[in-house]
C-alpha positions as CSV (number, residue, x, y, z in Angstrom):
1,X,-21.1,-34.8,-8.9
2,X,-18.4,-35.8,-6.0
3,X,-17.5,-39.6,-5.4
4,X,-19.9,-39.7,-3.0
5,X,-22.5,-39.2,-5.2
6,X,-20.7,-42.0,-7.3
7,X,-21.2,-44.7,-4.9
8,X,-24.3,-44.2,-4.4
9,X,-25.5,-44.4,-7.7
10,X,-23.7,-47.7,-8.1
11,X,-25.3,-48.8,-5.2
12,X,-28.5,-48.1,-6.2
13,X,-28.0,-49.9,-9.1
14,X,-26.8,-52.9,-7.0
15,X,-29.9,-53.1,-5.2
16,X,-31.9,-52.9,-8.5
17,X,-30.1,-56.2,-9.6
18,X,-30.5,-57.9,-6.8
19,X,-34.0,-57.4,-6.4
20,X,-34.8,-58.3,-10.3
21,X,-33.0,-61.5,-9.3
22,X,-34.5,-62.8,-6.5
23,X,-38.5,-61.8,-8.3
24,X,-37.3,-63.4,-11.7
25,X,-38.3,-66.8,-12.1
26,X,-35.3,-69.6,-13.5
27,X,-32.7,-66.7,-12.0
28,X,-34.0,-64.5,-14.3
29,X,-31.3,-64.4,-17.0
30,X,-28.6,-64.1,-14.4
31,X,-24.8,-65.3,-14.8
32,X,-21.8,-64.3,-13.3
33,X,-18.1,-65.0,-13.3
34,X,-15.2,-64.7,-10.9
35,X,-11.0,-63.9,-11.9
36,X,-8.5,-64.1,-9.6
37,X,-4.8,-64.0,-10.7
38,X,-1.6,-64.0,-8.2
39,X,2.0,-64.0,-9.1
40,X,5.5,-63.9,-6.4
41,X,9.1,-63.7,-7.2
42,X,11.5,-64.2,-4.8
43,X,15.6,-64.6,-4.5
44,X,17.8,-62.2,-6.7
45,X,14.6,-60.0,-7.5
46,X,11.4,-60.0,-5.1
47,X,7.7,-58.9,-6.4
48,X,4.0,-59.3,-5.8
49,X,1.5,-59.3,-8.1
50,X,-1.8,-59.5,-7.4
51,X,-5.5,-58.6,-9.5
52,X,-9.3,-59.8,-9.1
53,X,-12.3,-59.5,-11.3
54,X,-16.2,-60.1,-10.5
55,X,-18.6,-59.6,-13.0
56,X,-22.4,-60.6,-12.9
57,X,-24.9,-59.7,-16.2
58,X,-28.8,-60.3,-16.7
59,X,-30.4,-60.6,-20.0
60,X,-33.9,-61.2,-20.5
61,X,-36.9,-60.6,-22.4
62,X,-37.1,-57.1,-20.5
63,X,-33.5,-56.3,-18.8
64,X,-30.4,-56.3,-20.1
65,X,-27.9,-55.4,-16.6
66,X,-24.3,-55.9,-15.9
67,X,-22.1,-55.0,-12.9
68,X,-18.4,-55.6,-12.6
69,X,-15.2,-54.7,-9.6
70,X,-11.8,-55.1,-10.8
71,X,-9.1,-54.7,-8.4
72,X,-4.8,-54.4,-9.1
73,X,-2.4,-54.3,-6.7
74,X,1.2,-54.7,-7.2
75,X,4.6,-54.7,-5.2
76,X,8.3,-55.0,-6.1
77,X,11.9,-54.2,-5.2
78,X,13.1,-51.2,-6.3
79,X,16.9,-49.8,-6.1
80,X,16.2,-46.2,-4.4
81,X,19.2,-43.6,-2.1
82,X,18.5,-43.0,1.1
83,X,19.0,-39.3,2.8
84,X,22.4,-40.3,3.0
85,X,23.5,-40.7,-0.4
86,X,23.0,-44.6,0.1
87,X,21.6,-47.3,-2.1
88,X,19.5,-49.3,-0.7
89,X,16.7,-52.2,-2.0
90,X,13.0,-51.3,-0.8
91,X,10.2,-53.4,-1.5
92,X,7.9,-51.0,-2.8
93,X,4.1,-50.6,-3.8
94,X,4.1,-50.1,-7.6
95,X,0.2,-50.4,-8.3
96,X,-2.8,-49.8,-6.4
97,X,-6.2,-50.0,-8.8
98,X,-9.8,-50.6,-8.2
99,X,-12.6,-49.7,-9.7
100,X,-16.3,-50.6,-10.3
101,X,-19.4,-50.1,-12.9
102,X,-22.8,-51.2,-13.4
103,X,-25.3,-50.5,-16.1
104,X,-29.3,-51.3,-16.6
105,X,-30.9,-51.7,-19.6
106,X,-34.3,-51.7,-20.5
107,X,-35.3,-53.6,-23.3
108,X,-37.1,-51.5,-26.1
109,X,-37.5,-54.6,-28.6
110,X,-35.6,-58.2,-28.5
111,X,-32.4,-56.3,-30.1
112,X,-32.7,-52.4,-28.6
113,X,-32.4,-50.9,-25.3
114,X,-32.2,-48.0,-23.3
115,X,-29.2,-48.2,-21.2
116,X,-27.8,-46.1,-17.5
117,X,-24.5,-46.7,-17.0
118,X,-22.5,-45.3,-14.1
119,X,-18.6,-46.2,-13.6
120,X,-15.9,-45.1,-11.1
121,X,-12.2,-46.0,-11.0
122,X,-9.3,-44.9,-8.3
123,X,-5.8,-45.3,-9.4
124,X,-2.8,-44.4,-7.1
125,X,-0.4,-44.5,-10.3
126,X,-2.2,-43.9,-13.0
127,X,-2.9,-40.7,-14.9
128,X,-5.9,-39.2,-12.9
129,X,-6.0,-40.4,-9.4
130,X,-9.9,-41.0,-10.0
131,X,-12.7,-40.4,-12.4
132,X,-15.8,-40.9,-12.4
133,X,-18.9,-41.1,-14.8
134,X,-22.6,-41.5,-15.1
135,X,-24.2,-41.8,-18.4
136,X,-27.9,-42.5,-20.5
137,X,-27.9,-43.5,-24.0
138,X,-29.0,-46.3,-26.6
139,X,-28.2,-49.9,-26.8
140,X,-28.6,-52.6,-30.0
141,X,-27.6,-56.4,-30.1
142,X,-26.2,-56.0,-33.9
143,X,-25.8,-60.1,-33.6
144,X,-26.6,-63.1,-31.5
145,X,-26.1,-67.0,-32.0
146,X,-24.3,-70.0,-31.1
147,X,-21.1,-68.4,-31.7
148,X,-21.3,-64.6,-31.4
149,X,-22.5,-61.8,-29.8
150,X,-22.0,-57.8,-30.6
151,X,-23.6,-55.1,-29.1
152,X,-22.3,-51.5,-28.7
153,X,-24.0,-48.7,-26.8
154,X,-23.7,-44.8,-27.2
155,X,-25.3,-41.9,-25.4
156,X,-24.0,-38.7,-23.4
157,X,-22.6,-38.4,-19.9
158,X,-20.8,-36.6,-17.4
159,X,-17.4,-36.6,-16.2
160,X,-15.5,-35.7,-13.4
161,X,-11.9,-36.8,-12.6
162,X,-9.1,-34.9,-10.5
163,X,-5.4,-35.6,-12.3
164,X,-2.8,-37.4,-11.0
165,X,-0.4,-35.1,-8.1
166,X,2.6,-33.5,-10.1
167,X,6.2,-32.8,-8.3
168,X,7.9,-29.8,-7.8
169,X,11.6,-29.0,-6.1
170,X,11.4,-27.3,-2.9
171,X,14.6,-26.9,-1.2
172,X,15.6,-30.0,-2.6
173,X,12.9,-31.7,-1.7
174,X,9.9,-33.1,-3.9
175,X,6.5,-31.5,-2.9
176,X,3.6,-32.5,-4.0
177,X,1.1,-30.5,-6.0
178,X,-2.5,-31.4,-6.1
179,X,-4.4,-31.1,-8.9
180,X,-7.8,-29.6,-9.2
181,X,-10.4,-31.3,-9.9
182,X,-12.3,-31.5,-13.3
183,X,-15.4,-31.8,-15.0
184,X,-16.7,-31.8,-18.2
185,X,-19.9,-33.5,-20.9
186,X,-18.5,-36.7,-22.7
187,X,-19.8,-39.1,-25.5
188,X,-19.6,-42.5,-24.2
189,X,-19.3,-45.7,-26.5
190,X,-19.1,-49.6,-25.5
191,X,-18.5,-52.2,-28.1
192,X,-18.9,-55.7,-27.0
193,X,-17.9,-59.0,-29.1
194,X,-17.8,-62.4,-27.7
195,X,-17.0,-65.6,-30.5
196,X,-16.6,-69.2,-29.3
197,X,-14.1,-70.7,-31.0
198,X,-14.6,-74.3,-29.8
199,X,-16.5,-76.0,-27.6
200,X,-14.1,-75.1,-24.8
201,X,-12.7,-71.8,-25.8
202,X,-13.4,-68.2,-26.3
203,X,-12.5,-64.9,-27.3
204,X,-14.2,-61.6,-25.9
205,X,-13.4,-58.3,-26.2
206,X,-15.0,-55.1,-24.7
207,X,-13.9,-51.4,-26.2
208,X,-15.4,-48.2,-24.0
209,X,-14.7,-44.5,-25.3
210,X,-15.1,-41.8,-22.8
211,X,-14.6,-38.8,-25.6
212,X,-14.2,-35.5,-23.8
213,X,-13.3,-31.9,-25.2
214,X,-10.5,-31.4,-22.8
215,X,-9.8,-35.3,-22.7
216,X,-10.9,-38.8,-23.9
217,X,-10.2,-42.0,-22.3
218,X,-10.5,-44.7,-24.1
219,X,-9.9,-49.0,-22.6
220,X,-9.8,-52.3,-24.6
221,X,-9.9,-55.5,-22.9
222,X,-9.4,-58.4,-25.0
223,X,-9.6,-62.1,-23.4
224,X,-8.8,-65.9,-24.3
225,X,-10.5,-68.5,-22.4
226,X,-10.0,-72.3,-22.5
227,X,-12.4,-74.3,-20.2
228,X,-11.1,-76.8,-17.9
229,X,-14.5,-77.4,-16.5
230,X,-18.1,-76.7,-16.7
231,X,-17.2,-74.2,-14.2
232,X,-13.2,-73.5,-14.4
233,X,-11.2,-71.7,-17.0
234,X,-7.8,-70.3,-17.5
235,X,-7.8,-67.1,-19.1
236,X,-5.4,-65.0,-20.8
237,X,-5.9,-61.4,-20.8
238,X,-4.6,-58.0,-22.4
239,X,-6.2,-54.5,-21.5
240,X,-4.7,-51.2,-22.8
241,X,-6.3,-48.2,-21.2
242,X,-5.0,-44.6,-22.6
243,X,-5.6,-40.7,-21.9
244,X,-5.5,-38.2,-25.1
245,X,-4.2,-35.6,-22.6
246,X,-2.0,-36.0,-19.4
247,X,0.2,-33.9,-17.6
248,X,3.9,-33.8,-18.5
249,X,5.9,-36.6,-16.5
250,X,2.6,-39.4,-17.1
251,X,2.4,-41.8,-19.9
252,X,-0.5,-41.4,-22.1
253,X,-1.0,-45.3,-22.3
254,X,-0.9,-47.8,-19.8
255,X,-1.3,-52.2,-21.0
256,X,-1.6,-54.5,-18.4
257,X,-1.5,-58.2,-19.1
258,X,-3.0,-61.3,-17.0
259,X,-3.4,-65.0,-16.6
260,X,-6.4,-65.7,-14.2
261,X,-8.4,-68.7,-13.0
262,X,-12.0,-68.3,-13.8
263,X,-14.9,-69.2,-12.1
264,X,-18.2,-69.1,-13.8
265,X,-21.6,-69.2,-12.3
């Protein structure tokens, strides 16, 4: 399965939740939510920070879909030597993220699904330069009220993702060494909790587990919302996303944290 492939699959899925929602009567169980976060320093010290989320979900007596794009980039001045032996001040990229998933889920009973779930993510600086995964497995709603919601969902899957370049000394030079590219059968796991605190704030928090014989990723996101509106929020977010095994020179665990605007739809 090549990224290709990927694409297409998330496309396809797309398509699928677009067509549910323009057939479904009342919107069909559809909502949807918008982030968009942007941060600039300038003077003694100059960066750019800049990250977007979309996210749409269904749930209904027979669906239970979501689809989501997140996208990071970041930029700041860094102290490097030129050829020359020089320091000099260059305003550098420092991140460079995007990635996207969907998943449909076909309602067995009010509480039980069966789920497809497909997800790709490209990463200039992260540990594997991309992965991606397509998966089938079993879904429950453990709990639903007013207040709270948790589902999870488990099934198999399959994996491919091609390491992050390493850097070796050529003439005193640093060349860079592609990885190859690899593949492998994983377990995947998503645990879902939302609580409303208040009338105007919330707390959600999504776990996935990618578990992998010769690696498992695994990504929290954990989120505070306080409404401003029926449609606005400020949200305060922390996600830590971490590899089991990496190649020597890369951090295991990478935490990124975020104050976004939120629209809601």
């Amino acid at each position: 399965m090549n990224k290709t492939l990927m694409a297409s699959v998330l496309l396809a899925a797309c398509a699928s939740f677009g067509v549910q929602a323009q057939s479904a009567p009342n919107n069909g169980g559809w909502s949807g939510s918008g982030e968009f976060g942007f941060a600039s320093s300038t003077g003694n010290s100059r960066s750019e920070n800049l990250n977007a989320k979309l996210g749409l979900n269904q749930e209904n007596d027979q669906w239970k879909n979501s689809f989501f794009v997140d996208g990071l980039r970041s930029k700041s001045q860094q102290t490097v030597e030129d050829e020359d032996g020089n320091t000099v001040k260059q305003f550098n990229t420092t991140a460079n993220r995007y990635d996207g998933g969907a998943s449909v889920g076909y309602k067995l009973d009010p509480r039980s699904y069966i789920v497809g779930a497909a997800r790709y993510e490209h990463d200039d600086f992260g540990a594997n330069l991309w992965q991606g995964i397509v998966s089938l497995g079993y879904g429950y709603i453990a709990l639903k009220d007013e207040r709270n919601e948790l589902s999870f969902e488990i099934g198999p899957g399959y994996k491919r993702y091609r390491p992050a370049d390493t850097y070796v000394i050529v003439d005193s030079e640093s060349v860079a060494v592609r990885q190859p590219t690899e593949s492998e059968m994983v377990g995947r796991g998503l645990l879902n909790y939302k609580y409303k605190l208040t009338a105007n704030t919330s707390f959600d928090d999504t776990l996935l587990v990618e578990a992998g014989s010769k690696n498992t990723y695994l990504q929290n996101d954990a989120g505070l919302a306080v409404s401003m509106t029926k449609k606005l929020a400020l949200k305060v977010g922390f996600q830590v996303r971490h590899n089991t095994d990496v190649l020597p020179g890369t951090k295991n665990t990478d935490t990124l944290t975020t104050t976004n605007l939120v629209y809601s739809f």
